[in-house]
C-alpha positions as CSV (number, residue, x, y, z in Angstrom):
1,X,81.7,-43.9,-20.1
2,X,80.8,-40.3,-18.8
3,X,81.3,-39.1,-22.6
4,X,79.0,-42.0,-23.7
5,X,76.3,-41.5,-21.6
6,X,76.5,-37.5,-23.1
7,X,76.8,-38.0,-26.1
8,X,73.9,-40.6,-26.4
9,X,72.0,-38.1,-24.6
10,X,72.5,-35.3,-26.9
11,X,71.0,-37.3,-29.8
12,X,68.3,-38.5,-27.6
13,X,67.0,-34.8,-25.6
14,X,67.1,-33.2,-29.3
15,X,64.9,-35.8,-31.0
16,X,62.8,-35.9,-27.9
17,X,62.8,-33.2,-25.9
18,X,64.5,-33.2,-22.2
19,X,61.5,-33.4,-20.7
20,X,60.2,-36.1,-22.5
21,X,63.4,-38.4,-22.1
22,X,64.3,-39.8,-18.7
23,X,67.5,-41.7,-17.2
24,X,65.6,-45.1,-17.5
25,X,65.2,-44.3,-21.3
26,X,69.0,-43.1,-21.5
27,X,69.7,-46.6,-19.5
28,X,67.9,-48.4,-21.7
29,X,68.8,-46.8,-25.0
30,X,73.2,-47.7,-24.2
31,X,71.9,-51.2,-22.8
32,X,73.4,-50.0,-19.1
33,X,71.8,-49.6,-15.6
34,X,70.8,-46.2,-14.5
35,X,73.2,-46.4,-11.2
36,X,76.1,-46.3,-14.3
37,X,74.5,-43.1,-14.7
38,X,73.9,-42.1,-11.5
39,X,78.0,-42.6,-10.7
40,X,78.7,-39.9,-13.6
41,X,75.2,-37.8,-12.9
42,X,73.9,-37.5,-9.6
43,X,70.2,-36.3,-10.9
44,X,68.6,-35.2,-14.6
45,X,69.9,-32.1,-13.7
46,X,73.0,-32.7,-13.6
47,X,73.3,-34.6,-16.8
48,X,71.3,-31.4,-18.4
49,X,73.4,-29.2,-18.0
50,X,76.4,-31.3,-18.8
51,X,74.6,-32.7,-21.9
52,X,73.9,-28.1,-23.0
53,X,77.3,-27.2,-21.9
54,X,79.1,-29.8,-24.2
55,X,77.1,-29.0,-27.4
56,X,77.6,-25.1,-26.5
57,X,81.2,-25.6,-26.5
58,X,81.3,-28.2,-29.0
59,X,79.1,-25.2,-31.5
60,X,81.7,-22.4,-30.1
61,X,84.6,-24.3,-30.9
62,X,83.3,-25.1,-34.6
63,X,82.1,-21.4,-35.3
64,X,85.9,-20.2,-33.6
65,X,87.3,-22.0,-36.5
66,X,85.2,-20.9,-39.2
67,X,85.9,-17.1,-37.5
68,X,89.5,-17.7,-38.0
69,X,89.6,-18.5,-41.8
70,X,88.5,-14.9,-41.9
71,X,86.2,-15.5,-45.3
72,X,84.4,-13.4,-46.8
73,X,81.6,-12.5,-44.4
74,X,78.6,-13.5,-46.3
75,X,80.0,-17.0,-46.8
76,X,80.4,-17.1,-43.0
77,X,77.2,-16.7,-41.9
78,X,76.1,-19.8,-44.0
79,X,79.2,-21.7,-43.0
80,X,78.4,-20.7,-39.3
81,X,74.7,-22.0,-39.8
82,X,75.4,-25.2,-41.5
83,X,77.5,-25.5,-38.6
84,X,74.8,-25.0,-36.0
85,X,72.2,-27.3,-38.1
86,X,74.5,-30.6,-38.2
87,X,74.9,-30.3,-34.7
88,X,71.3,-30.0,-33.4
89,X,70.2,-32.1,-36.5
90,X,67.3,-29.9,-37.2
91,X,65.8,-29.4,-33.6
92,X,62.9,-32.0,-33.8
93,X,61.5,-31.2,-30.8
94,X,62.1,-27.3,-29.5
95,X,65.4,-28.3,-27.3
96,X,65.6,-24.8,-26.5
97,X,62.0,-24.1,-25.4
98,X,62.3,-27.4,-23.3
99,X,65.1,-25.9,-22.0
100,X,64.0,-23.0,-21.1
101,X,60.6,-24.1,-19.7
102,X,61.9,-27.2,-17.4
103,X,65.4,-26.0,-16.6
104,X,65.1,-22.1,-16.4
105,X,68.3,-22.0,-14.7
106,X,70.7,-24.1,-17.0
107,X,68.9,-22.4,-20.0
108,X,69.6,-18.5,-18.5
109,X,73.2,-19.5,-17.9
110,X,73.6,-21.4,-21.6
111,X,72.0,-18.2,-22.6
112,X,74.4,-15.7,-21.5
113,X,77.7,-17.9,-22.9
114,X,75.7,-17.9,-26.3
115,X,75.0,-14.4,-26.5
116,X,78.9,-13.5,-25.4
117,X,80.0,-15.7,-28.3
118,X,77.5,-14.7,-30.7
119,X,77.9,-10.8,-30.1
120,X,81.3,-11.2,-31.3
121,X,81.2,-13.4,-33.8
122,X,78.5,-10.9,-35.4
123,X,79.8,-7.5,-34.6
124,X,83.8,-9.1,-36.7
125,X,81.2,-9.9,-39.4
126,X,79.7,-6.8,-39.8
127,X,82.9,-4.7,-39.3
128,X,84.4,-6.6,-41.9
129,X,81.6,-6.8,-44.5
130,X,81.9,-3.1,-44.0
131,X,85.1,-2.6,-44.8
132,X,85.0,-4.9,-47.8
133,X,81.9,-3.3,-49.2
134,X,79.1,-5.5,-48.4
135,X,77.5,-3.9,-46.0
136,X,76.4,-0.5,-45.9
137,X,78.3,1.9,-44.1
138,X,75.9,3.4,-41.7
139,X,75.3,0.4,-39.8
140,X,74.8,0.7,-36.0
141,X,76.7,-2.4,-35.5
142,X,75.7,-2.9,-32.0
143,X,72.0,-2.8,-32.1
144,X,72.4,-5.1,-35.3
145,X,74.6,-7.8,-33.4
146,X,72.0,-7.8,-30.3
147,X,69.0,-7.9,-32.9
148,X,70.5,-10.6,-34.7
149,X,70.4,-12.8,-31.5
150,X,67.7,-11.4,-30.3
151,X,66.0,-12.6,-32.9
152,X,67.9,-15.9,-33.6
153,X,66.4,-17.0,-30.1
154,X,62.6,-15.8,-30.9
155,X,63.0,-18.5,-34.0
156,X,63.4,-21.2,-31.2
157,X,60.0,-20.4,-29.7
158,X,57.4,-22.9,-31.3
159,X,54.4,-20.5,-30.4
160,X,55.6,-18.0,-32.3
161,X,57.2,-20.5,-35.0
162,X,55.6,-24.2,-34.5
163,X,57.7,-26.8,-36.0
164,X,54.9,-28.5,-37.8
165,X,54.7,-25.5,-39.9
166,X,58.7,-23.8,-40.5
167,X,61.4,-26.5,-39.9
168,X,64.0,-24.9,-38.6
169,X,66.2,-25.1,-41.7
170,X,63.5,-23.0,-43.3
171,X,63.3,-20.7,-40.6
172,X,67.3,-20.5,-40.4
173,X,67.5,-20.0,-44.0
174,X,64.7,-17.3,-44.3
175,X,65.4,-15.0,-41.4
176,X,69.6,-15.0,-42.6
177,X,68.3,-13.8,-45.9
178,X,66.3,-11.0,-44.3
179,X,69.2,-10.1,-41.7
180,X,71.9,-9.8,-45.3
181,X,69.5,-8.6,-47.6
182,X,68.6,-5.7,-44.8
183,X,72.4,-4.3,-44.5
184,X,73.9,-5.0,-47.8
185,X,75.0,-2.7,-50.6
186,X,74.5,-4.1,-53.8
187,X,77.7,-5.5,-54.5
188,X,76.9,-7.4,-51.0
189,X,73.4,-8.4,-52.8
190,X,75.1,-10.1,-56.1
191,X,77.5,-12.4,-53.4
192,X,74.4,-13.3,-51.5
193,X,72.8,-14.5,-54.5
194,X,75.7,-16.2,-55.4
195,X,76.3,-18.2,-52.1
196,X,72.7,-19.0,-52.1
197,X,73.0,-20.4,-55.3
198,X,75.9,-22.4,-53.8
199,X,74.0,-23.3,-51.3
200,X,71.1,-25.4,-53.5
């Protein structure tokens, strides 16, 4: 039941917002009472941070896998964010900023896990889009794998980027064409173009 109960909230706080849904609406939606939430979840709270720590570990355990087929870095990326945008099913309602406004805590901590993962994951993609010729070779790798986050986050913030209008597959697809087209060689141009092409 406890995996029910997070997984309908998942799909409910990212079409909604977790401020906007409540455990009478969770309750209501699975046709249960709230004290069957209540024995899993003492408080919202709780069932918050359960509810951001499955999806983060459900996301880091899908971009792990495509990080161990090793492909060619380019392809990754795209892999990674096709990924990421099946499992927040286009981020209707700023989950994130929610997050981040209403739960400051749970979004700090979910924060710091998803820059660990996503510093690595960035700074084996450079390293070996280096190697292979696809990136140039002055790169500072570092200050590209924290900008890259850095900026990955910012998209997330619907004063800076409101969702009525970028969607956030637009805004996913434009800023991961600026970040490759920014440190590419031009043999790393000609495979962007050609996984973009794949990607239509």
């Amino acid at each position: 039941m406890k995996e029910k109960i997070i997984n309908k909230s998942v799909e409910m706080f990212l079409t909604l917002g977790f401020k906007s849904v409540t455990m009478d609406d969770i309750a209501s939606e699975m046709g249960i009472s709230k004290k069957t939430i209540y024995v899993h979840f003492p408080n919202k709270n709780k069932l918050v941070e359960s509810v951001t720590m499955h999806m983060f570990d459900t996301i880091s355990c899908g971009i792990d896998g495509i990080c161990a087929l090793k492909k060619n870095p380019i392809e990754e990326i795209y892999d990674i964010k096709n990924l990421v945008r099946d499992h927040l099913k286009g981020e209707k309602s700023s989950p994130q900023h929610q997050l981040q406004k209403y739960y400051p805590k749970i979004f700090e901590s979910l924060k710091e896990k998803q820059f660990k993962v996503m510093n690595e994951c960035v700074i084996d993609n450079l390293s070996r889009g280096i190697k292979a010729g696809l990136y140039r070779s002055n790169l500072n790798i570092d200050f590209i794998a924290r900008i890259y986050f850095n900026n990955m986050v910012g998209l997330k913030d619907p004063k800076l980027f409101p969702l009525k209008h970028f969607s956030m597959n637009e805004l996913m697809d434009n800023f991961i064409e600026y970040h490759i087209r920014g440190i590419c060689t031009e043999k790393g141009n000609k495979t962007l173009n050609q996984v973009m092409n794949n990607q239509l």
